[in-house]
C-alpha positions in Angstrom: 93.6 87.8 110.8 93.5 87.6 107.2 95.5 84.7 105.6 96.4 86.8 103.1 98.4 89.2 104.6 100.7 87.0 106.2 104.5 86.8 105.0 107.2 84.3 106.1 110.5 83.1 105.5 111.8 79.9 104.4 114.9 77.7 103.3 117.5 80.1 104.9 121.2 79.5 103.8 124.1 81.1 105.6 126.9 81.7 103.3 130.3 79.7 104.2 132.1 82.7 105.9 128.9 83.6 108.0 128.8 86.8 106.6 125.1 86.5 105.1 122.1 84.8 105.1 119.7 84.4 102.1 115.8 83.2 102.9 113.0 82.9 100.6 110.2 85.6 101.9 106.7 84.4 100.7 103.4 86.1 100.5 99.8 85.1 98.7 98.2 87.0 96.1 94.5 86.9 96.7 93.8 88.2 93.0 95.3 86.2 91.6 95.3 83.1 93.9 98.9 82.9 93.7 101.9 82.5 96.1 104.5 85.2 96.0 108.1 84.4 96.5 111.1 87.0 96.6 114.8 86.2 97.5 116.6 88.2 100.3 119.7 88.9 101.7 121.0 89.4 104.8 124.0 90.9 105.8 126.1 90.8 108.8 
């Protein structure tokens, strides 16, 4: 398995009524030898 193509989640927040959860999904960027971060939402 390449290191590389690995994505995870981290710092996960659920929102005060429970109706969503926002994580931080992270990836690497072998060209560029960079980390990758995008903010998602989840609904419930």
């Amino acid at each position: 398995m390449d290191v590389f193509e690995l994505e995870w989640a981290t710092d996960p927040q659920v929102s005060q009524d429970g109706g969503k959860i926002v994580y931080v999904r992270r990836s690497n960027d072998i060209m560029q030898d960079d980390q990758i971060s995008h903010l998602c939402e989840v609904l419930r």
